[in-house]
MARZASE-188220 format. One record per atom (N, C-alpha, C): residue in one letter; x, y, z; atom name. Coordinates in steps of 0.1 Angstrom, whole numbers. Layout:
<nodes>
a	X	Y	Z	CA
...
</nodes>
This chain:
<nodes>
x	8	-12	0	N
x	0	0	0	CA
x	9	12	0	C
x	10	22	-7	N
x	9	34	-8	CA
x	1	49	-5	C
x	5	51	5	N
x	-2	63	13	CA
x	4	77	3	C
x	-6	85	-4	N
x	4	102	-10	CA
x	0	109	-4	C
x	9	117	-1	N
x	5	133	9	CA
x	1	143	-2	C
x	-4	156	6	N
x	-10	164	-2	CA
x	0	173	-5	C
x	4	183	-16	N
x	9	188	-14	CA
x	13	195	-8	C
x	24	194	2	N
x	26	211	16	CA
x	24	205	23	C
x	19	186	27	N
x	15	181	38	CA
x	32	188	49	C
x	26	193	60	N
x	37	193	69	CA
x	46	180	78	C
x	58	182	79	N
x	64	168	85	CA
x	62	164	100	C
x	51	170	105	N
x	41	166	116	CA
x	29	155	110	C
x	28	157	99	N
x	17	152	97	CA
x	24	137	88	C
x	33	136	83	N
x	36	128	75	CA
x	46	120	88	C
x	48	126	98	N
x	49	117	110	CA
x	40	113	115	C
x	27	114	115	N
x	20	114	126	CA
x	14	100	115	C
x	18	101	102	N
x	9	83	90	CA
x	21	78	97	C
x	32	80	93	N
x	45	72	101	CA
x	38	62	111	C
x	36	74	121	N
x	35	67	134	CA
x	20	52	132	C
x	13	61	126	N
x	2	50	124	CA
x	5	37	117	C
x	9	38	107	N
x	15	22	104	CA
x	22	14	113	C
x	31	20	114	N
x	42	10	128	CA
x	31	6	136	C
x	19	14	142	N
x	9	9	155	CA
x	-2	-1	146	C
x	-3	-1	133	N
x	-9	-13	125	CA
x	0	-24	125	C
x	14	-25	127	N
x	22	-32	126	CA
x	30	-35	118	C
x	27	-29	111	N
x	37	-27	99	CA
x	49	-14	98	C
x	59	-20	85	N
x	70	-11	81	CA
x	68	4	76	C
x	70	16	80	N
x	62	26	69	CA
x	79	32	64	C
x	77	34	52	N
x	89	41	40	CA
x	91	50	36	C
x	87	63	43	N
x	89	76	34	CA
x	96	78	21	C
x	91	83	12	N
x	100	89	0	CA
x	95	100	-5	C
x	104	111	0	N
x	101	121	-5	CA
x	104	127	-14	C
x	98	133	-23	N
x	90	138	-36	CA
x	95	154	-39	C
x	98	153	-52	N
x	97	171	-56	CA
x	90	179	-49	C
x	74	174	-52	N
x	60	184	-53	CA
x	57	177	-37	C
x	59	166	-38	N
x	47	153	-27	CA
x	56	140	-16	C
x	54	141	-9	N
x	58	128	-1	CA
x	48	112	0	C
x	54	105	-4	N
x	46	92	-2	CA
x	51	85	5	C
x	47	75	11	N
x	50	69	27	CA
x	44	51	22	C
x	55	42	19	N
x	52	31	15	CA
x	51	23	27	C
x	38	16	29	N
x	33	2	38	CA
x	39	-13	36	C
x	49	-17	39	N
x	58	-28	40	CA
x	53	-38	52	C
x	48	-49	42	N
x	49	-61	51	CA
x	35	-65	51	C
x	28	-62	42	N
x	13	-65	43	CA
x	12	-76	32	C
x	12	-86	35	N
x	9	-100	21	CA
x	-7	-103	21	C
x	-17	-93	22	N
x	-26	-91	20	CA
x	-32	-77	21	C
x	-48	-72	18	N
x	-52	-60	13	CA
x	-52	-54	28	C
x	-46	-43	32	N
x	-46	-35	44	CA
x	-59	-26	42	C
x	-65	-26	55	N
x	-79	-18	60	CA
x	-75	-1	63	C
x	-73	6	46	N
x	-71	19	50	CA
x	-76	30	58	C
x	-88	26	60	N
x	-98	37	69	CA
x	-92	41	75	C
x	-81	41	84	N
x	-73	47	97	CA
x	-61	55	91	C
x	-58	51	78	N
x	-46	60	74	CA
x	-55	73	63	C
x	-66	67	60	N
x	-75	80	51	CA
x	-77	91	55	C
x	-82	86	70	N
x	-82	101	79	CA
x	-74	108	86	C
x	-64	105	88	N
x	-57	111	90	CA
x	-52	126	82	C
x	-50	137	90	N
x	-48	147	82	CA
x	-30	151	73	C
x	-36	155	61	N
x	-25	156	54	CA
x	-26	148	40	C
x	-27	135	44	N
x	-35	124	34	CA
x	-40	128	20	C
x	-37	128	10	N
x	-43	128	-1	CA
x	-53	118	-7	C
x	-44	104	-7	N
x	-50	91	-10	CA
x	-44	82	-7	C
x	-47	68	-8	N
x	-43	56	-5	CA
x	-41	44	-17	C
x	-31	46	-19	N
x	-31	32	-29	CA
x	-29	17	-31	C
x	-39	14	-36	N
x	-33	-3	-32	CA
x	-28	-10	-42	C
x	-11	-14	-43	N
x	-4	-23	-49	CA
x	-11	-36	-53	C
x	-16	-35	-64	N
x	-22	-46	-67	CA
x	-14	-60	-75	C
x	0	-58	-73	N
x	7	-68	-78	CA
x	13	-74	-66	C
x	21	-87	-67	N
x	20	-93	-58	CA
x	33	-86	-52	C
x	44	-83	-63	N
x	57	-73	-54	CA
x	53	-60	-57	C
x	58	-53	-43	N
x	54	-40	-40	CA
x	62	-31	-44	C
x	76	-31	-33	N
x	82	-22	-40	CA
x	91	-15	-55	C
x	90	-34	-59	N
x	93	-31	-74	CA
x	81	-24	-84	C
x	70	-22	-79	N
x	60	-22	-90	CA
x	59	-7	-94	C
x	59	1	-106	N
x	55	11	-107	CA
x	43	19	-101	C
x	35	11	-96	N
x	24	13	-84	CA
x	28	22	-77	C
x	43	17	-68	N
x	49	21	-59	CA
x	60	36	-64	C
x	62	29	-73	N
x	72	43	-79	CA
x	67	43	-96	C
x	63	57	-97	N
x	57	57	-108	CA
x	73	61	-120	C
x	80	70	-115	N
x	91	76	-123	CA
x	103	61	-120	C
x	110	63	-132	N
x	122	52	-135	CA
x	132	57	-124	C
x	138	44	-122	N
x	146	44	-113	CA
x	158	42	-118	C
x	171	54	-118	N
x	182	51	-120	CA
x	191	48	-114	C
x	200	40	-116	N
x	210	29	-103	CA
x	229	34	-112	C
x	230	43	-106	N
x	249	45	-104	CA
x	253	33	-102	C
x	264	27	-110	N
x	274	19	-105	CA
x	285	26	-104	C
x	291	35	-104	N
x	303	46	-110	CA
x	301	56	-108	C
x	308	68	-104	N
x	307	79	-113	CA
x	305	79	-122	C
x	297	88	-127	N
x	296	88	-141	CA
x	287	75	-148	C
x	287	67	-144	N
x	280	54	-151	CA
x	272	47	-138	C
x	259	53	-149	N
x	246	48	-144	CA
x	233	39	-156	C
x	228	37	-149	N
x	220	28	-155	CA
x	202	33	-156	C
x	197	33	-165	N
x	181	40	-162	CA
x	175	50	-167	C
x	185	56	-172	N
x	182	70	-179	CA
x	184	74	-190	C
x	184	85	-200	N
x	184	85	-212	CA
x	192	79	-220	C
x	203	75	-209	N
x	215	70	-219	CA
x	217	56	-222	C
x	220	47	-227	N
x	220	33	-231	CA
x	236	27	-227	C
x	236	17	-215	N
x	250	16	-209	CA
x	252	1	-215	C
x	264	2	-222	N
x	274	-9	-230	CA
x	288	-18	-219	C
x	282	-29	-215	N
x	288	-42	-202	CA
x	293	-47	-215	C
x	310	-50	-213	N
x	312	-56	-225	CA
x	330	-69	-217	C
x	327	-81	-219	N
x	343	-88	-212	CA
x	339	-102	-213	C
x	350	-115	-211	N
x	344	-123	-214	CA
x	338	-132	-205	C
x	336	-142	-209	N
x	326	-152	-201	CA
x	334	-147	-186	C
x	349	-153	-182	N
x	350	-155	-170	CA
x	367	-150	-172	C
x	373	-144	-163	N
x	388	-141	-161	CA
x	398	-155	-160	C
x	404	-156	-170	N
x	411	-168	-173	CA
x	426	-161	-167	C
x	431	-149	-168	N
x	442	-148	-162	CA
x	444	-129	-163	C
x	454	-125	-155	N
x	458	-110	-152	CA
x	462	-104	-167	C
x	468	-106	-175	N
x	469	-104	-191	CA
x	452	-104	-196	C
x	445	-116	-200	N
x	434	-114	-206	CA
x	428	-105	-199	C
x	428	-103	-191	N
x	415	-95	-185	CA
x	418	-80	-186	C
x	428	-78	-183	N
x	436	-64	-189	CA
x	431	-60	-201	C
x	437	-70	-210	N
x	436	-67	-224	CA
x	419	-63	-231	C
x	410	-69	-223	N
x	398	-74	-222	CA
x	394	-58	-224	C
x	399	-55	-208	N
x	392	-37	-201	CA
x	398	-32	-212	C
x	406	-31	-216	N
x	415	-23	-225	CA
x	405	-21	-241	C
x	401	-30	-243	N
x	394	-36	-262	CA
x	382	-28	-256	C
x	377	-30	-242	N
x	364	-28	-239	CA
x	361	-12	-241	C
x	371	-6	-232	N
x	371	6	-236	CA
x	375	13	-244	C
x	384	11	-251	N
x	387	16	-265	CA
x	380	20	-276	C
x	368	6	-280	N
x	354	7	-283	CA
x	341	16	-275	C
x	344	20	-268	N
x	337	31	-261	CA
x	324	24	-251	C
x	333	12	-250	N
x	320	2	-238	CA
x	320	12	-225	C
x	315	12	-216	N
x	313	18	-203	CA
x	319	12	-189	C
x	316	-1	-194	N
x	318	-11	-178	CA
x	324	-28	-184	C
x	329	-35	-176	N
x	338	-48	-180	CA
x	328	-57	-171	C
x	329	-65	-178	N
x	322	-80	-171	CA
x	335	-92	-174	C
x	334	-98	-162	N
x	336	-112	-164	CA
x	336	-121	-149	C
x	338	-133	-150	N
x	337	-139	-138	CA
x	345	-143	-131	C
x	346	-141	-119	N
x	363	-149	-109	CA
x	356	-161	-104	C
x	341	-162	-103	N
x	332	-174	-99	CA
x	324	-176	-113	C
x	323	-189	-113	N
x	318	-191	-129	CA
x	307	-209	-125	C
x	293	-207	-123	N
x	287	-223	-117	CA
x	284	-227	-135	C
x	291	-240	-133	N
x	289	-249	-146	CA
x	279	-253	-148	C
x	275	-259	-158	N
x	265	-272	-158	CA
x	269	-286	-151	C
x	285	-286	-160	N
x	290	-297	-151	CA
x	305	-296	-143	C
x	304	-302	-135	N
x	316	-302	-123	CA
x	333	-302	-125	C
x	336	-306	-141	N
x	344	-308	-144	CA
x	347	-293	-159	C
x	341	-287	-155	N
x	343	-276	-162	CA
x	346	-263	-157	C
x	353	-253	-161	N
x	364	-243	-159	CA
x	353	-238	-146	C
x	360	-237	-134	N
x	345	-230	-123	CA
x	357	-215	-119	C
x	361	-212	-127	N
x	366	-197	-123	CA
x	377	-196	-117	C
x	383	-188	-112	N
x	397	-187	-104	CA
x	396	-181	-92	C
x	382	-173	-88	N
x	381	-175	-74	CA
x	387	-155	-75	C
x	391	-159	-59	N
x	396	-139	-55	CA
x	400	-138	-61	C
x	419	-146	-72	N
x	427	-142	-79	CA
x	420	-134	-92	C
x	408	-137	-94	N
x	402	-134	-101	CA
x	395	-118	-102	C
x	392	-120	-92	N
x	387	-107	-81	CA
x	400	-96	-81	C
x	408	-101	-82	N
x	420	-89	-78	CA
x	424	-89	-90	C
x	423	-92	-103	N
x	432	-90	-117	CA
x	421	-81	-124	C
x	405	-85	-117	N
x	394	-78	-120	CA
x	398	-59	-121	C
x	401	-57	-103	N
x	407	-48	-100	CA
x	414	-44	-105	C
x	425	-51	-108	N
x	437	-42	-118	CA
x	430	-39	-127	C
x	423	-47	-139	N
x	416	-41	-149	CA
x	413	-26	-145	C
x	406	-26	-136	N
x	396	-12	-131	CA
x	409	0	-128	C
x	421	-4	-122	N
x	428	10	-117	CA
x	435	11	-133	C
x	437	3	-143	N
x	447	3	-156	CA
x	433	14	-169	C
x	420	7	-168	N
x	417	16	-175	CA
x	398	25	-172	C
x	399	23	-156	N
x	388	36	-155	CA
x	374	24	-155	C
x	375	14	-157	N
x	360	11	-160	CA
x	357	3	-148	C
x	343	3	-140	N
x	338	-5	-134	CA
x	335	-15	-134	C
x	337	-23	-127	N
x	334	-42	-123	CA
x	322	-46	-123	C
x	313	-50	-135	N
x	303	-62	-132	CA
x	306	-75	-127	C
x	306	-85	-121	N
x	311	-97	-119	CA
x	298	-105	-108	C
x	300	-119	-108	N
x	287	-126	-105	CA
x	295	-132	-84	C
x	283	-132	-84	N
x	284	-138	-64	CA
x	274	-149	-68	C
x	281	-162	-61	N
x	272	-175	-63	CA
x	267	-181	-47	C
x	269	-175	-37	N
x	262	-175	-24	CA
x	266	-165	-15	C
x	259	-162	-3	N
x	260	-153	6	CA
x	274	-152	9	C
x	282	-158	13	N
x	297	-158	19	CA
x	306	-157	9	C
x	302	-155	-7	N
x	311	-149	-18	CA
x	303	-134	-19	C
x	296	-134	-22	N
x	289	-116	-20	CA
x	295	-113	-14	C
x	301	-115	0	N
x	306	-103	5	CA
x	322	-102	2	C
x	325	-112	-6	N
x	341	-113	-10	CA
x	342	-105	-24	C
x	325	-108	-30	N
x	330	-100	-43	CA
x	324	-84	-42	C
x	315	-83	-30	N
x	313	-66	-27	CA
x	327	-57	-26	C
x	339	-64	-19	N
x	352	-58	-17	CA
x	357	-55	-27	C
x	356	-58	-41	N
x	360	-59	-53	CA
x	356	-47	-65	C
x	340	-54	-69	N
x	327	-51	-76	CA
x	323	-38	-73	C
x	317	-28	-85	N
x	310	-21	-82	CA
x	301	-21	-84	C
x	298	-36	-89	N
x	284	-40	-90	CA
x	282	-57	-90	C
x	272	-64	-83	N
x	275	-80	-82	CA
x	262	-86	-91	C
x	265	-91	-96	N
x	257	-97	-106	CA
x	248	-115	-99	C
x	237	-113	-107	N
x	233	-128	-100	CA
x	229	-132	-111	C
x	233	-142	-112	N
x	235	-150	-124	CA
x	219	-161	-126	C
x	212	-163	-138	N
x	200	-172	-141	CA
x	202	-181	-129	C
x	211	-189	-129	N
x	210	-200	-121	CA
x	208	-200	-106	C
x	210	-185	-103	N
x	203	-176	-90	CA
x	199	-171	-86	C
x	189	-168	-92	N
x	178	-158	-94	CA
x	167	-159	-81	C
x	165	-172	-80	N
x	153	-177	-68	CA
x	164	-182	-57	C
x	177	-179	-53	N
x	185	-181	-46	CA
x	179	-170	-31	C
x	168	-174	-22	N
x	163	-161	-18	CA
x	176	-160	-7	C
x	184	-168	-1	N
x	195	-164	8	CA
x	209	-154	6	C
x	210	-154	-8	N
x	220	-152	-15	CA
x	210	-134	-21	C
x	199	-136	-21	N
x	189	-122	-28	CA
x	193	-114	-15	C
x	190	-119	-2	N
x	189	-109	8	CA
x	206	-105	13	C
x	211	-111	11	N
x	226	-112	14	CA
x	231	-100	6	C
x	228	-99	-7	N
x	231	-87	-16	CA
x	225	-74	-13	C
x	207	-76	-6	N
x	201	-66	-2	CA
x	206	-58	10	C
x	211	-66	17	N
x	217	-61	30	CA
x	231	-54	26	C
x	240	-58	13	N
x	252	-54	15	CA
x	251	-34	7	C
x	242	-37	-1	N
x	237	-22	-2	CA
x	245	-21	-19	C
x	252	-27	-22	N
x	257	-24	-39	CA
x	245	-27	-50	C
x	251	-20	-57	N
x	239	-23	-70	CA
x	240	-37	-74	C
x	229	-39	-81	N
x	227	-56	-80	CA
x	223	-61	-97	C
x	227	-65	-102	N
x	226	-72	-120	CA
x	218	-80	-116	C
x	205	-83	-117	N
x	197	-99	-113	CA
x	194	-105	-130	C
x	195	-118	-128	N
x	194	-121	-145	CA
x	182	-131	-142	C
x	175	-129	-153	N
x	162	-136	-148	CA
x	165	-152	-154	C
x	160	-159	-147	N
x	162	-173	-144	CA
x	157	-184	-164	C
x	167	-193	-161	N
x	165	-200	-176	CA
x	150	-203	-180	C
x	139	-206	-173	N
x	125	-213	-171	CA
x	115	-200	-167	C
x	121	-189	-159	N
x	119	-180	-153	CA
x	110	-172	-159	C
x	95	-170	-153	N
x	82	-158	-157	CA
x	89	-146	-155	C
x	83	-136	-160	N
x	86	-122	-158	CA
x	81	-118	-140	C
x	72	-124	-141	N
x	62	-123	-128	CA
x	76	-129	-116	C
x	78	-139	-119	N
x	90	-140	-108	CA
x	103	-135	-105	C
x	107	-129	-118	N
x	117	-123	-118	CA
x	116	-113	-112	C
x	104	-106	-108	N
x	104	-89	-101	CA
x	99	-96	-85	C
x	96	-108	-87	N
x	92	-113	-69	CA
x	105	-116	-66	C
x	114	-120	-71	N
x	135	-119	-68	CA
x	141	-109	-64	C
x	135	-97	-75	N
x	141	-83	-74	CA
x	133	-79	-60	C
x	121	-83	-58	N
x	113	-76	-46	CA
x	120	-80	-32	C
x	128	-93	-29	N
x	137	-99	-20	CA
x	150	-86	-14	C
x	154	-81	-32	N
x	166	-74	-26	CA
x	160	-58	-25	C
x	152	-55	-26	N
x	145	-42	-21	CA
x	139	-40	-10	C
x	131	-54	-3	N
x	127	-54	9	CA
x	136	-56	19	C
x	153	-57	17	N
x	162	-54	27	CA
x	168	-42	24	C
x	165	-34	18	N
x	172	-15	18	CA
x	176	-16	5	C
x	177	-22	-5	N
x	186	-17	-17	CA
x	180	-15	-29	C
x	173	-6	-31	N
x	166	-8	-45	CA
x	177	0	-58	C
x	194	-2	-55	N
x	200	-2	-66	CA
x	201	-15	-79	C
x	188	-23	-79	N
x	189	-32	-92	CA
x	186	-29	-103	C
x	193	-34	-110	N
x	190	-41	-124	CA
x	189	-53	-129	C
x	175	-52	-137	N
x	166	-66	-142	CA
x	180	-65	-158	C
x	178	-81	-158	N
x	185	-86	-168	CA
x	179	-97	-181	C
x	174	-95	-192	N
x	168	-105	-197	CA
x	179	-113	-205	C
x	176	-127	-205	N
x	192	-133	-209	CA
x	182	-147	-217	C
x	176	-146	-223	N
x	169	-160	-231	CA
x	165	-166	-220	C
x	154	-173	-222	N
x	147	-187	-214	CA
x	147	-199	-222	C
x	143	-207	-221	N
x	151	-224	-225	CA
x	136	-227	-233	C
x	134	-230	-246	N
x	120	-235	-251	CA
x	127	-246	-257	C
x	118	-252	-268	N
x	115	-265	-271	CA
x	129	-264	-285	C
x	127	-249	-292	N
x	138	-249	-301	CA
x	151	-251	-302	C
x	156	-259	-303	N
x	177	-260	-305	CA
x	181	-251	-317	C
x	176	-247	-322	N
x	180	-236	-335	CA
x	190	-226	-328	C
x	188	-221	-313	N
x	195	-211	-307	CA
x	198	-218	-296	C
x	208	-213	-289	N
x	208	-221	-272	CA
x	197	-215	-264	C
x	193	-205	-262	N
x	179	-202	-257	CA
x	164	-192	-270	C
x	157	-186	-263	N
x	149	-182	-272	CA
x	149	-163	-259	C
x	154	-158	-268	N
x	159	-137	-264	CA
x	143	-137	-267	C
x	136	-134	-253	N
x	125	-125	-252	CA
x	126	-114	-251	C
x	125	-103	-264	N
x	127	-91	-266	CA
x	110	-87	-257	C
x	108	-92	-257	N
x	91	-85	-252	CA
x	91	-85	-235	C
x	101	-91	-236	N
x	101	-90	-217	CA
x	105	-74	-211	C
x	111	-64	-224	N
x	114	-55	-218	CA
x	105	-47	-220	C
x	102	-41	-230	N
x	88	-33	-226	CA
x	79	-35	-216	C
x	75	-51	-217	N
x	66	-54	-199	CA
x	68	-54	-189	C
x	84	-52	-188	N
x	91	-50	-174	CA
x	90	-35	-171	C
x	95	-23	-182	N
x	92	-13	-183	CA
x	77	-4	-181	C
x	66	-15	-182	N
x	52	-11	-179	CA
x	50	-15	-160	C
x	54	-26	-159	N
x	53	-29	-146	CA
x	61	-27	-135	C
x	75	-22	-142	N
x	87	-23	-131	CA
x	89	-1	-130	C
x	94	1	-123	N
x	108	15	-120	CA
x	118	10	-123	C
x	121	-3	-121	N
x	141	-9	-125	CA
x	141	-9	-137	C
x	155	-4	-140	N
x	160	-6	-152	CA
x	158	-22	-158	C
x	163	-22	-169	N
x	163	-36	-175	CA
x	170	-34	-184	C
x	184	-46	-186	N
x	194	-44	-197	CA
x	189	-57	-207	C
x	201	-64	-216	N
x	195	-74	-222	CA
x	209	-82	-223	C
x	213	-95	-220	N
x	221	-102	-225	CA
x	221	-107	-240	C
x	225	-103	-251	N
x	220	-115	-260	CA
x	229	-127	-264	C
x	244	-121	-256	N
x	250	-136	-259	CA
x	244	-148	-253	C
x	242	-147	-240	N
x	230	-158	-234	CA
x	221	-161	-245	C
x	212	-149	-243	N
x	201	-152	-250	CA
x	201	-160	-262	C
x	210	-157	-272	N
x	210	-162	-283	CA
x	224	-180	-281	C
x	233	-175	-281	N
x	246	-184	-277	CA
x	252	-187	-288	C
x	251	-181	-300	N
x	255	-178	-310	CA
x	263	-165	-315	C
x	276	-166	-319	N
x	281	-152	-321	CA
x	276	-143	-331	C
x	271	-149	-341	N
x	266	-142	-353	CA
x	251	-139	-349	C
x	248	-140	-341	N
x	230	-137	-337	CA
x	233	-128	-329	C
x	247	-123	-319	N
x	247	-111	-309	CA
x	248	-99	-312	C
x	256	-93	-321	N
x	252	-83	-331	CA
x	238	-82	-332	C
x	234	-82	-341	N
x	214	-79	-340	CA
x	207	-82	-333	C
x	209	-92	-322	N
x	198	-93	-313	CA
x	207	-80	-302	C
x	212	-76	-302	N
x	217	-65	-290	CA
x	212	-50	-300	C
x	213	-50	-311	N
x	205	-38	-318	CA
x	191	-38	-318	C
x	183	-48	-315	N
x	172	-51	-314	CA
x	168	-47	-300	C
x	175	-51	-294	N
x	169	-52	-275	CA
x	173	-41	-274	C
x	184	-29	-278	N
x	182	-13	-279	CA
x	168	-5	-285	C
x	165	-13	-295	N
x	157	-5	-302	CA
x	147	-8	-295	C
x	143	-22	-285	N
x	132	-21	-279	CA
x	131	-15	-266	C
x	140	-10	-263	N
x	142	1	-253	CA
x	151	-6	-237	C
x	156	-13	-242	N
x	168	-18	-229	CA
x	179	-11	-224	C
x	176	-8	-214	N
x	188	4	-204	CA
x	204	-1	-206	C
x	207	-10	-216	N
x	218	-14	-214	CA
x	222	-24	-224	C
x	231	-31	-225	N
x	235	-45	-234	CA
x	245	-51	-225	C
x	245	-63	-224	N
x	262	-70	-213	CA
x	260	-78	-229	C
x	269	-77	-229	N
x	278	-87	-240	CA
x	293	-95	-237	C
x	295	-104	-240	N
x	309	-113	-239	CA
x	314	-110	-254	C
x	329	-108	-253	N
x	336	-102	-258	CA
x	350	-110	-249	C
x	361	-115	-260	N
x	372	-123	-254	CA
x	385	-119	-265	C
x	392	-117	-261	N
x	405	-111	-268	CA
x	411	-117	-282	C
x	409	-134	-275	N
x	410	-149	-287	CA
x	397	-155	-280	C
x	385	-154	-286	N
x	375	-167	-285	CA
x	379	-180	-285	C
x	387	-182	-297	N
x	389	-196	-298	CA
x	398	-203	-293	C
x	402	-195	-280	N
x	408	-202	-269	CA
x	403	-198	-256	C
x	391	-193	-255	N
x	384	-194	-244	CA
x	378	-204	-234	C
x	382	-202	-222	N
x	380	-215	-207	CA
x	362	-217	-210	C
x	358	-208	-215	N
x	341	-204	-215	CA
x	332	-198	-223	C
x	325	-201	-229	N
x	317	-197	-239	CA
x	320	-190	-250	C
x	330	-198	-252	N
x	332	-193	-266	CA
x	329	-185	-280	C
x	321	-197	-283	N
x	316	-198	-295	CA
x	305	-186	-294	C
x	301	-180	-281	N
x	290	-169	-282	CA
x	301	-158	-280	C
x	311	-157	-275	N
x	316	-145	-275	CA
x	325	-135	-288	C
x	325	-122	-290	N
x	324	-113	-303	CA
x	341	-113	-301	C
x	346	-113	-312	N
x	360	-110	-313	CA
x	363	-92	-313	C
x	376	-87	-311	N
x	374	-76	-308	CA
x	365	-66	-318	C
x	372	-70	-328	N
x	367	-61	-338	CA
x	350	-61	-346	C
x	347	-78	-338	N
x	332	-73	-340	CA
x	326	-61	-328	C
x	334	-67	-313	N
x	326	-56	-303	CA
x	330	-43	-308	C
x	338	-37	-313	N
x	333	-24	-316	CA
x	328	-20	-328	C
x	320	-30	-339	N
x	313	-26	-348	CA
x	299	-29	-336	C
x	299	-33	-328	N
x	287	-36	-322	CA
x	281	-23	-315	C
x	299	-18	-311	N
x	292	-2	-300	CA
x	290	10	-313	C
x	295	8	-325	N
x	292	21	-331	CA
x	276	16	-334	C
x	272	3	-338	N
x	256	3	-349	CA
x	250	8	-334	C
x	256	3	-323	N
x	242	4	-313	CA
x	241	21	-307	C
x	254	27	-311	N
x	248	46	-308	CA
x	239	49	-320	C
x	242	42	-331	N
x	234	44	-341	CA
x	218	44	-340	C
x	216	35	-333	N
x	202	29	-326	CA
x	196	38	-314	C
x	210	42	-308	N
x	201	43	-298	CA
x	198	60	-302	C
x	206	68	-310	N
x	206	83	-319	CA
x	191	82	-323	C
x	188	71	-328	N
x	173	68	-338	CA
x	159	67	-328	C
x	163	64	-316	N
x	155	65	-304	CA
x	153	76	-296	C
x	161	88	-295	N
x	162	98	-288	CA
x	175	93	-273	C
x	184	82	-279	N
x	190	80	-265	CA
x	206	82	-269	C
x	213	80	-259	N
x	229	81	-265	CA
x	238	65	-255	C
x	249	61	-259	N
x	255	60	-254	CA
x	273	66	-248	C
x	268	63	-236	N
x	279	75	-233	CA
x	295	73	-233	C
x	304	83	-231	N
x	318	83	-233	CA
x	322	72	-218	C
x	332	63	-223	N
x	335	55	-214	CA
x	340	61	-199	C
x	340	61	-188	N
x	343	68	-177	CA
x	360	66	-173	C
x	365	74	-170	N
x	377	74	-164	CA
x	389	75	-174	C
x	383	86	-187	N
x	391	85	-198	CA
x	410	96	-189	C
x	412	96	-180	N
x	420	105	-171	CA
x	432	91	-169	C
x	427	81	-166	N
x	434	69	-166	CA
x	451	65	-173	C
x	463	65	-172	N
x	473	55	-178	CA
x	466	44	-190	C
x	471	49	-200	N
x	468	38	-215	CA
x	480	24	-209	C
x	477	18	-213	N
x	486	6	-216	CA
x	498	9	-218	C
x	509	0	-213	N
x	518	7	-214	CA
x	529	-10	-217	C
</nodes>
């Protein structure tokens, strides 16, 4: 539920709803507003009896969240929500943010080189993984902190921020030390120990919605890491698994507009997931711009065809930056831009 004050309501009075919710029992959330303050009701898993908060003076109206997550719902926040990972590099707003590195950090050289191609091409932010969960047990599972710290050097060598993934509560807080932003990967999406772990540690959060995974559940995951203090996320659409082998998954471009109608979070698009094909990531990442996605994460590897991990989906250099000029192209054609890589003040390679 959503309580809105009137305009000019005084902060006697927008204490005095405060106080009445806590004595209903519940959480109350102030957020205050240009024009208006609204005061969010937390913790109600059914329809709350507003007669007590109506009358109270100051009160404009009362609204009732009619979806099953609250504070993700545009219900709750009608204007978009923009999420800083950086100075300078944020996510949400007019501008269209380019995640570009590969599957996982194979060693202090590639990953260097990686930040280096990334920015060069005018990407914003570097991905890759120091934790990496397989399908199977005998395949490359990451290199762990070493990984984490070559990440780092990437970031002091060329200016760009850390996407990278946390695979339970007690690595979140190893890769918060690191990341300026922690990513949760499909395979963890409904991980709710690992959701609150991230919500508590307060960094912005990549959530990728799950291989099988509704839209509807993917914002009840996002709702886990908001109902402990952090509503710095971002929704991630990365393909779901259908009956077709023609692609490794099936890229629901339509998930972002409907996330966009229902959600305030941003939402980027994977299409190397999504697709798992290198020649389908190019156009399906011009596509998920054109359909209005706050972002692209793409894999990109220095030599693909010696990559510990996903290879065959990841863009060689010189396709990723025919990838970042078509997609300013796109997003020029939309009214959006992508922006100059951050930390251009940095030591080039040396």
């Amino acid at each position: 539920m959503l309580v809105v004050m009137q305009h000019g309501a005084a902060a006697h009075e927008v204490d005095r709803v405060v106080q009445t919710i806590v004595e209903m029992g519940y959480e109350a959330r102030p957020m205050p507003g240009a024009q208006r303050t609204a005061i969010g009701l937390v913790g109600n898993d059914g329809r709350v009896d507003s007669s007590r908060i109506e009358a109270l003076p100051g009160v404009a109206r009362v609204i009732h969240v009619t979806q099953p997550y609250k504070q993700v719902s545009r219900e709750w926040r009608p204007e978009n929500t923009v999420v800083t990972i950086a100075p300078g590099v944020s996510v949400g707003g007019e501008s269209v943010l380019v995640i570009g590195g590969p599957c996982s950090v194979e060693s202090e050289r590639q990953i260097i080189d990686a930040a280096h191609i990334v920015k060069e091409a005018g990407g914003n932010a570097l991905r890759g993984g120091a934790f990496k969960p397989r399908s199977s047990p005998y395949s490359f599972q990451g290199l762990g902190k070493p990984g984490l710290e070559f990440l780092a050097r990437a970031r002091a060598e060329t200016g760009l921020p850390i996407v990278t993934e946390a695979m339970d509560p007690e690595g979140a807080r190893i890769v918060a030390e690191y990341a300026d932003c922690i990513q949760i990967g499909a395979r963890n999406m409904q991980n709710y120990s690992l959701l609150k772990e991230v919500g508590r540690i307060g960094k912005p959060v990549l959530l990728k919605r799950g291989m099988a995974a509704t839209i509807n559940e993917l914002l009840l995951s996002a709702e886990y890491i908001l109902a402990e203090g952090n509503d710095s996320v971002i929704l991630c659409e990365r393909g779901v698994r259908s009956f077709d082998p023609a692609a490794r998954n099936m890229f629901d471009l339509t998930a972002i507009p409907i996330v966009h109608r229902l959600s305030h979070l941003p939402i980027i698009a994977d299409p190397s997931h999504g697709t798992g094909l290198r020649d389908k990531v190019i156009p399906m990442a011009r596509a998920a711009v054109a359909a209005g996605a706050d972002g692209v994460l793409v894999e990109m590897h220095p030599e693909p065809d010696r990559a510990l991990s996903d290879g065959a989906q990841s863009l060689y250099p010189d396709q990723f930056t025919q990838l970042v000029q078509e997609l300013r192209a796109v997003a020029a054609a939309i009214g959006r831009d992508i922006p100059a890589p951050a930390g251009n003040g940095v030591a080039a390679r040396g």
